[in-house]
C-alpha positions as CSV (number, residue, x, y, z in Angstrom):
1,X,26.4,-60.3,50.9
2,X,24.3,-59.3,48.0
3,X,27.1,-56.8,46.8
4,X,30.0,-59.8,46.7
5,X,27.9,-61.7,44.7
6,X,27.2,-59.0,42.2
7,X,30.6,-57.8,42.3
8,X,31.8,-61.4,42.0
9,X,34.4,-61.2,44.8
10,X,36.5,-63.7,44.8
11,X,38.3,-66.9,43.7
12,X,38.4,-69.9,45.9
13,X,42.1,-70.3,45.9
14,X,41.7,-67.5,48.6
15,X,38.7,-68.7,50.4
16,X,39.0,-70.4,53.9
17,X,36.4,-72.4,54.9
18,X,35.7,-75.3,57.6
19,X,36.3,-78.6,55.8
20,X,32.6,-79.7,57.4
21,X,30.9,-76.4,55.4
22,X,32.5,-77.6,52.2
23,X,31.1,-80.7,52.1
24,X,27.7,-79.7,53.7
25,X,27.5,-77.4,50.3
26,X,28.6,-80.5,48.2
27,X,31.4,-78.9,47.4
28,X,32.6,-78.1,44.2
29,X,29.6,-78.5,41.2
30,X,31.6,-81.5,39.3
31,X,29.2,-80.8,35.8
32,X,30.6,-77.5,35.0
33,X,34.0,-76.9,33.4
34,X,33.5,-73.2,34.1
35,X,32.3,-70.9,37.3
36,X,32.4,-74.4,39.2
37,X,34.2,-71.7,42.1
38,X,31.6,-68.9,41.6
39,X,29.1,-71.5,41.6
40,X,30.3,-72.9,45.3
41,X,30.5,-69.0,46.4
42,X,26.9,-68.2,46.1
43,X,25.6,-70.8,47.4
44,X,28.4,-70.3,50.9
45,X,26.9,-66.7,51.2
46,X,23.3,-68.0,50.7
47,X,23.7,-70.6,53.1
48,X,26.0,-68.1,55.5
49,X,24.8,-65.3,58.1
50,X,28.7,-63.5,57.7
51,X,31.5,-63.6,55.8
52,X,35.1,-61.7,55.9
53,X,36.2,-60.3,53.2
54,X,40.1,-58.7,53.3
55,X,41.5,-56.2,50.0
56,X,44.9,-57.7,50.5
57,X,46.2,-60.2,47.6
58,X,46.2,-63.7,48.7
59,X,47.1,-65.4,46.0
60,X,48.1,-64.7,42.2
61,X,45.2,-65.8,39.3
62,X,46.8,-66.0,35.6
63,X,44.8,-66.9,32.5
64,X,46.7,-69.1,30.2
65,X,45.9,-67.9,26.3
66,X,45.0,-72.0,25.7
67,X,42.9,-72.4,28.5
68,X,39.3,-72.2,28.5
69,X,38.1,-68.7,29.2
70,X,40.5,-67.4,26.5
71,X,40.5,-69.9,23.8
72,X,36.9,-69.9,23.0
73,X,35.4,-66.3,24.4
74,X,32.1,-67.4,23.3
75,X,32.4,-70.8,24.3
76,X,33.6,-69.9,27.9
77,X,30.5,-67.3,28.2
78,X,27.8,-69.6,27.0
79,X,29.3,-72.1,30.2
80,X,28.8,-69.7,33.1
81,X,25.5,-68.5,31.8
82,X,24.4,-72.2,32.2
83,X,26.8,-72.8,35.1
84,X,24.9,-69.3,37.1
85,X,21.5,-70.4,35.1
86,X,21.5,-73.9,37.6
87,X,21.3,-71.5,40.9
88,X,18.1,-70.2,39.9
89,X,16.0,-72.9,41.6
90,X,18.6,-73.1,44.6
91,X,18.4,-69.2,45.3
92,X,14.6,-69.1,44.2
93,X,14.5,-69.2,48.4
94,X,17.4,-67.0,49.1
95,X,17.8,-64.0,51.2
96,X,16.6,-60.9,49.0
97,X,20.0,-59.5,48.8
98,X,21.3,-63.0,47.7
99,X,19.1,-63.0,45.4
100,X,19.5,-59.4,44.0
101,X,23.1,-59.5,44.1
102,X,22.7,-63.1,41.8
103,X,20.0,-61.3,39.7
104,X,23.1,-58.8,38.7
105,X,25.9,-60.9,38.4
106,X,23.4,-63.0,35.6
107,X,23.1,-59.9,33.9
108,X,26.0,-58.9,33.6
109,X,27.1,-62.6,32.8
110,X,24.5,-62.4,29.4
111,X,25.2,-58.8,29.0
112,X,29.4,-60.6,28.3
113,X,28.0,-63.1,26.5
114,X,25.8,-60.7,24.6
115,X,29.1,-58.7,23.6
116,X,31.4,-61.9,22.8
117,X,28.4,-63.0,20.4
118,X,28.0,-59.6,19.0
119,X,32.0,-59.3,18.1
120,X,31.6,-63.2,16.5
121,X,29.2,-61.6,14.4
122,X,26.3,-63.5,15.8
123,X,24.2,-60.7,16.2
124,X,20.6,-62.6,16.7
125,X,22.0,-65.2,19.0
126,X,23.8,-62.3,21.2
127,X,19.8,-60.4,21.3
128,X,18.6,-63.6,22.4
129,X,20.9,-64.7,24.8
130,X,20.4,-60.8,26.6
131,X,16.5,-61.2,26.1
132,X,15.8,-63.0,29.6
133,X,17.4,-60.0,31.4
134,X,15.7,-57.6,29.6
135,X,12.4,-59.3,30.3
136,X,13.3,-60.3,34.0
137,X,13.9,-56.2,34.4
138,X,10.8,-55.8,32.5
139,X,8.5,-57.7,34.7
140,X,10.8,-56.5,38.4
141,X,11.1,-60.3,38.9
142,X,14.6,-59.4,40.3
């Protein structure tokens, strides 16, 4: 399950899910405005022994141009590198692969954060928000 959380795998209007697992995960994370879905994904496949996973569409996803992922790129980054940052003490027990496969998606999530800085012009802030991956690869503490 490793992989689908690196490959982020999904969006939770397609997930299916017993009503009793939901709400054994607490649900939905109500102090994010962004990844608040990706957020309830990793912790279902680090609290899960299986999961199914089909490549036909299920449902359609559509970014509005006013909505928050597009209308501030930086803003919108900065949130799921926090949003990702709070599962570091809930995976810190996690299955290896859960916790590799989290280890990559939060690299790639600075590494886009790193890039929306870098095309703002905010070329310190976008080395220092891609410094704790560089140092977590440094050290191996994947």
């Amino acid at each position: 399950m490793g992989e689908l959380i690196s490959g982020y795998f999904g969006h939770t209007s397609t997930l299916s899910l017993p009503r009793e697992k939901f709400l054994a995960l607490g649900g939905y994370p109500r102090s994010f405005s962004i990844g608040e879905d990706m957020h309830l994904l990793i912790r279902l496949c680090a609290d899960s022994h299986k999961a199914g996973v089909t490549c036909n569409p299920m449902g359609i996803y559509y970014v509005h141009d006013s909505g928050l992922i597009r209308s501030d790129v930086v803003k919108a980054q900065i949130s799921t590198v926090e949003t990702l940052s709070s599962l570091n003490e809930v995976l810190k027990n996690a299955p290896a692969p859960i916790r590799k496969g989290f280890v990559s998606l939060m690299l790639n999530a600075r590494f886009d954060l790193a890039t929306a800085l870098i095309k703002h012009g905010q070329h310190l802030k976008a080395i220092i928000s891609f410094l704790p991956s560089l140092i977590e690869s440094f050290h191996g503490t994947v």
